[in-house]
N, C-alpha and C positions, 0 to 999 in steps of 0.2 A: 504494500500500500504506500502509495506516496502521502510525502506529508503534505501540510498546507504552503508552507514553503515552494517546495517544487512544483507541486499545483499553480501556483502563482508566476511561474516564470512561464508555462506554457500560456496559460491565458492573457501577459502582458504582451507575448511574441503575436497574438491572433487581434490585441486591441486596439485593431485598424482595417476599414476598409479594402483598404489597397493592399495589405497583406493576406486577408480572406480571398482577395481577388487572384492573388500570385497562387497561395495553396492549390485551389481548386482550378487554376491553371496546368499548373506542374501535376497535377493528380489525370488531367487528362493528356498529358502531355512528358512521360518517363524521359527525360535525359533534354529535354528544353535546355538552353542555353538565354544567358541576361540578356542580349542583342535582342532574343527573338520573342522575350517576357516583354520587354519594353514595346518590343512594335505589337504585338498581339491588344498589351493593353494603353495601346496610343498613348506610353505616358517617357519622360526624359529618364534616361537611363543612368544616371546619377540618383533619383529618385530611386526608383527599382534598387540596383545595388544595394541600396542605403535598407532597402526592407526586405531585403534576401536575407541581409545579413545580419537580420536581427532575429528571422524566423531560423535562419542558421544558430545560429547563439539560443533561442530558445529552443533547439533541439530536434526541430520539426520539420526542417531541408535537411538534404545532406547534398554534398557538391563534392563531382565526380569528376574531376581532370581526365582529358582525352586529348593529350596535345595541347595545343594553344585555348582550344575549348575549356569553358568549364561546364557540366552539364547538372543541372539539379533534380534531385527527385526527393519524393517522400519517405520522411524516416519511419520506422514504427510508428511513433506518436505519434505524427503528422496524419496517417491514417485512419492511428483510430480518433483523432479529432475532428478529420474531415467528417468519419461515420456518426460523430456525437454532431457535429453541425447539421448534415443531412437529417437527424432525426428530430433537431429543434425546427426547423423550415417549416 
């Protein structure tokens, strides 16, 4: 069981729109790359980065180096959060 603590860093990592947007991006989209999150979600790629890398820090991307690429997908958590979102909807 986690405790309330780490409870709390996954749901600071989700406490934005445009990160809910990335998640369920990358959920339909395994090994996406930042370039192609930015253009899918028409938004500046300094932006983006900036909230990969906080859903990275709270544990719920993981980023897959393939060369020059970096590719993201979903961590465990990240999945079964998407499944706790789909089931508040």
């Amino acid at each position: 069981m986690k405790t309330p603590k780490q409870l709390e860093r996954y749901f600071k990592g989700l406490a934005n729109h445009r990160r809910l947007e990335i998640l369920i991006l990358v959920s339909q989209n395994e090994g996406i790359t930042l370039d192609e999150i930015a253009r899918k979600l028409d938004c500046n790629l300094k932006t983006i980065s900036e909230h990969t890398r906080r859903l990275l820090q709270a544990g719920l991307l993981r980023k897959d180096y393939q060369g020059r690429a970096v590719c993201h997908s979903l961590s465990p958590y990240g999945k079964m959060f998407l499944e706790f979102i789909s089931k508040i909807e």
